[in-house]
N, C-alpha and C positions, 0 to 999 in steps of 0.2 A: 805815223808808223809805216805809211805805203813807202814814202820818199825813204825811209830809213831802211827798207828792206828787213822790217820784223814782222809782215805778217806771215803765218804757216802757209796757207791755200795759195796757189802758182795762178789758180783764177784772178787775183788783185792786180794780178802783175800783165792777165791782157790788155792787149790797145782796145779791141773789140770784144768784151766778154760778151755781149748780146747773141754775137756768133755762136755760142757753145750753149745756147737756153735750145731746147726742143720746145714747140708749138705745139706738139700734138701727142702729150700727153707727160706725166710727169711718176716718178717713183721708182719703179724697176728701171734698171737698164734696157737701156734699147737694144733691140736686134738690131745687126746688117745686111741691107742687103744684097747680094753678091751675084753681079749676071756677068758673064765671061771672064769671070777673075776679078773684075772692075767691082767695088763698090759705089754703089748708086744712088744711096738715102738709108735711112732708116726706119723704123716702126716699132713703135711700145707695143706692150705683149697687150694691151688692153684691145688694139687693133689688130694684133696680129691673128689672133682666132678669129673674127670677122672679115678680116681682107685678104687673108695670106696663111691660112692654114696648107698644110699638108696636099698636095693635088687641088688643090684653090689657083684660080687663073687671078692672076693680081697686076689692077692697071697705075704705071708710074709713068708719072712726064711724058704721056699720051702714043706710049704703050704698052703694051699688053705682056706680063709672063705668066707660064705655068710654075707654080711653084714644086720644086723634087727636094726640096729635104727642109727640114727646119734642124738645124741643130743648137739644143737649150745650154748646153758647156760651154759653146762660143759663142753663145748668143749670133749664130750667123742664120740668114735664110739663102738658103739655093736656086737661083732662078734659071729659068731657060725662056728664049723667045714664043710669044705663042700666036698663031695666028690662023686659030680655028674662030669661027663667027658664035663661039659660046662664051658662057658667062657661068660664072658657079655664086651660091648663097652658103652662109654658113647657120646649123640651127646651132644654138647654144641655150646648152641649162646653166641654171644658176640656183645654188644653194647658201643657204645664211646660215648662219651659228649667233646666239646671241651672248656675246661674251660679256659684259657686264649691264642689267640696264639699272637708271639711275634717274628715273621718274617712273613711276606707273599710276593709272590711274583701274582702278577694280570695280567693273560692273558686274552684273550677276552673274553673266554666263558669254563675256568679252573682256580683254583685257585690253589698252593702248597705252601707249609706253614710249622710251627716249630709251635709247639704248645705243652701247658699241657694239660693233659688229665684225665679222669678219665674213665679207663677199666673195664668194668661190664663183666663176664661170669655168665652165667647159665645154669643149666641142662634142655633139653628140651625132652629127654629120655634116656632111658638104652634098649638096645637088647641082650639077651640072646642067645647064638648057641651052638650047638652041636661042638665039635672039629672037625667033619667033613664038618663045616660049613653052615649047615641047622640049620634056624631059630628056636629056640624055642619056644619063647614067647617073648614080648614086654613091657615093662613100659613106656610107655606117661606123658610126662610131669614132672614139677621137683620134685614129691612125698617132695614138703616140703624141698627141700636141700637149703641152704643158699647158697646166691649166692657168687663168689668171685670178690673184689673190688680191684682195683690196682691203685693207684694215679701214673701217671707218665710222660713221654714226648716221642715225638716222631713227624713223618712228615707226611704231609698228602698231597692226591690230589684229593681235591674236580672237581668231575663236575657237573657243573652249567646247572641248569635246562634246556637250551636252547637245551645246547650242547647232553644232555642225553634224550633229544624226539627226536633228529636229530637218536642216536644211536637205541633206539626203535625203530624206522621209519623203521631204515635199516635193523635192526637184529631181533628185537621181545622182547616183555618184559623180556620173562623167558630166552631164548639164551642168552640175553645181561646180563641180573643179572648172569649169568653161567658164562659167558667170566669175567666181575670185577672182579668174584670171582677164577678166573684160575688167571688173573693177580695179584691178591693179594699172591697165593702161587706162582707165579713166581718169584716175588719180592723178596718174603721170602727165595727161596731158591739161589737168585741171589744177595742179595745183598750183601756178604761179596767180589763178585768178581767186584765190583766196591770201596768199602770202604777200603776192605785189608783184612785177614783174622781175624774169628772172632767166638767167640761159638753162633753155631746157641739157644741155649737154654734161650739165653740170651735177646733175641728179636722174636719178631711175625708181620703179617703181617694179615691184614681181611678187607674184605670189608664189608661197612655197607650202608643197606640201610633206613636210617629214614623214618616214616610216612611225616614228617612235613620237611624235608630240602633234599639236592640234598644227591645222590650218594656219597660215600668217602671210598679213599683206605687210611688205616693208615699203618707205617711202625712204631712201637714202642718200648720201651725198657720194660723187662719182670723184672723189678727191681723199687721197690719203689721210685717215685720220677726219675726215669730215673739216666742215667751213660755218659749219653753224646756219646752214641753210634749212635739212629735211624735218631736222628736230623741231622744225617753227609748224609743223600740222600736229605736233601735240596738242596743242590748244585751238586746231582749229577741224579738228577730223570731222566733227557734226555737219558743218559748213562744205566740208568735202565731199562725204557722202551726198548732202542736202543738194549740190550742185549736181553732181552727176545722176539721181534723181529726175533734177530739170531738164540735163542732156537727152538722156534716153527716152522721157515723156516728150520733148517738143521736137524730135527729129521725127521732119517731113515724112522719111521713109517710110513704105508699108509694109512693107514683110518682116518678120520674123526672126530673119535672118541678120536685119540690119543694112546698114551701111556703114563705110571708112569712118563716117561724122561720128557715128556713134558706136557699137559693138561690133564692127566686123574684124575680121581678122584673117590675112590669109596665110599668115604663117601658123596657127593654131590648127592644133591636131582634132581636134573636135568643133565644129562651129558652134559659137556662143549662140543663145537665144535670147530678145529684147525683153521680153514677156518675164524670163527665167532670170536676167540678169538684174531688172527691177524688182521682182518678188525677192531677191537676197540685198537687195540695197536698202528695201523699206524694212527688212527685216534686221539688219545692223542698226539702222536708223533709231528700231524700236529700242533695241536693245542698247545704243549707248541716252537713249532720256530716260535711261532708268538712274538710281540713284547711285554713286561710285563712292571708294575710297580711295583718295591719294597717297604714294607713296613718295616717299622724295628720299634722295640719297646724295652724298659728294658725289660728284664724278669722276675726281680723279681720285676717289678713294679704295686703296686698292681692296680692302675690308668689304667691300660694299658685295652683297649674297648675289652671285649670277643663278640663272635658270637654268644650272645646272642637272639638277635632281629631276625625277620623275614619279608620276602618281604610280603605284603598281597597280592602279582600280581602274582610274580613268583613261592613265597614259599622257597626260598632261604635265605639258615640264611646269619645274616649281623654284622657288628659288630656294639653292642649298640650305639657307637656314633657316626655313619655314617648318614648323612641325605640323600644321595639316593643311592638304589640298586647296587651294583657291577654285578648285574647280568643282570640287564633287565631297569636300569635309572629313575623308579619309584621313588618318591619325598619319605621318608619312615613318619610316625608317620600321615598320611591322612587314 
């Protein structure tokens, strides 16, 4: 059909289609990026909040620009030469939506799950420093950068309201959202040693805390529509937690605070505690050797109840077609 000139796509018809695949990243269109009129390369939006947001200094082909505009209509970015001795970081949030799941497994007061998702990042600022590491200035907030959107799958371990005033009680709001958020990079960095080896670039791990629904660690895949990678810690979370566990009891260090090896973090707005971060490990631990119900669903079935709905008691998402609570036995639609 190529020799005949019947197929549609004008791609069949390169000498070199390899030339036209982007390496570093795939889905959305790519931005350009434009420094003296010249296009220079490009950058997926997955990078471009990271590398190349809004007054973000970004290094290409070994130099340096500040970036002066992003524009999302032309998918173009604005560069100018830069040649101050700084460097900028970008912080990014990231929230989930769980849009259909289609495994769960129901323990008393946890839930872990297979589910599709849809991954929102945002930029929430850029910081400037000196290459010697002092501050320069700050930009708050996302100056207008489009956020980036990831439809795809992956496994999750909801705790259930109950179970997550029990952990506030013990550890304190802000320790405790610290410690989720240590077991989420723990995961992330431990999960190929229970699945098999694996490229970590390929998958992420974060913990989200909704206004409106309980606590959730997701482990997910960093590819459109997912690869069949994150969904493999459905059957293996016990092993997950149980590992990470091991990490934070056998690392060297002696403070409190940790080390890189194990719970520190210097991008985190609260520093994690080793003590605080293993008291909610053992305590998930306990709470998935309790006894579960599995759910199991089609996946590509579009019928299949998401966790849409919400307890009015607990505040616990539910799945639309459930009539009471999984979390707390409230009758739901009263």
């Amino acid at each position: 059909k190529r020799e005949a000139g019947e197929l549609q796509d004008p791609l069949f018809y390169h000498s070199d289609p390899h030339q036209s695949v982007r390496i570093r990243g795939t889905g959305d269109e790519a931005y350009k990026l434009i420094a003296d009129n010249a296009e220079i390369g490009d950058i997926d939006p997955f990078h471009l909040l990271r590398e190349a947001p809004r007054n973000g200094i970004y290094s290409h082909g070994g130099l340096r620009y500040r970036v002066q505009d992003v524009i999302p209509k032309l998918r173009r970015v604005r560069l100018a030469r830069e040649f101050s001795p700084h460097v900028t970081t970008s912080s990014i949030g990231t929230s989930i939506r769980v849009r259909r799941p289609f495994a769960l497994r129901v323990h008393e007061r946890i839930v872990v799950g297979q589910a599709i998702l849809d991954v929102n990042d945002y930029l929430r600022g850029v910081t400037e420093k000196h290459l010697n590491g002092s501050v320069v200035r700050s930009f708050p907030g996302s100056a207008g950068m489009p956020n980036n959107w990831l439809p795809t799958e992956g496994t999750m371990l909801r705790l259930e309201q109950p179970f997550w005033a029990n952990v506030v009680t013990e550890l304190g709001e802000s320790p405790a959202k610290a410690a989720l958020g240590t077991i989420a990079r723990l995961f992330n960095s431990l999960f190929p040693t229970v699945t098999g080896p694996c490229d970590s670039s390929d998958y992420s791990a974060v913990a989200d805390f909704p206004k409106d629904g309980p606590p959730t660690v997701y482990l997910y895949d960093m590819v459109q529509f997912g690869v069949g990678l994150s969904i493999e810690a459905f059957d293996r979370m016990q092993d997950l937690v149980n590992r990470s566990c091991e990490l934070v009891k056998g690392c060297s260090c002696v403070e409190d605070v940790g080390c890189f090896q194990c719970v520190r973090n210097p991008q985190a707005e609260v520093a994690a505690s080793k003590s605080k971060t293993l008291v909610l490990l053992e305590m998930i631990a306990g709470e998935l050797a309790t006894p579960s119900k599995r759910i199991d669903s089609a996946r590509n079935d579009d019928s299949v109840a998401s966790l849409d709905a919400t307890c009015s008691t607990c505040n616990a998402a539910q799945s639309s077609s459930s009539k009471f609570c999984s979390n707390c036995g409230t009758k739901l639609g009263e």
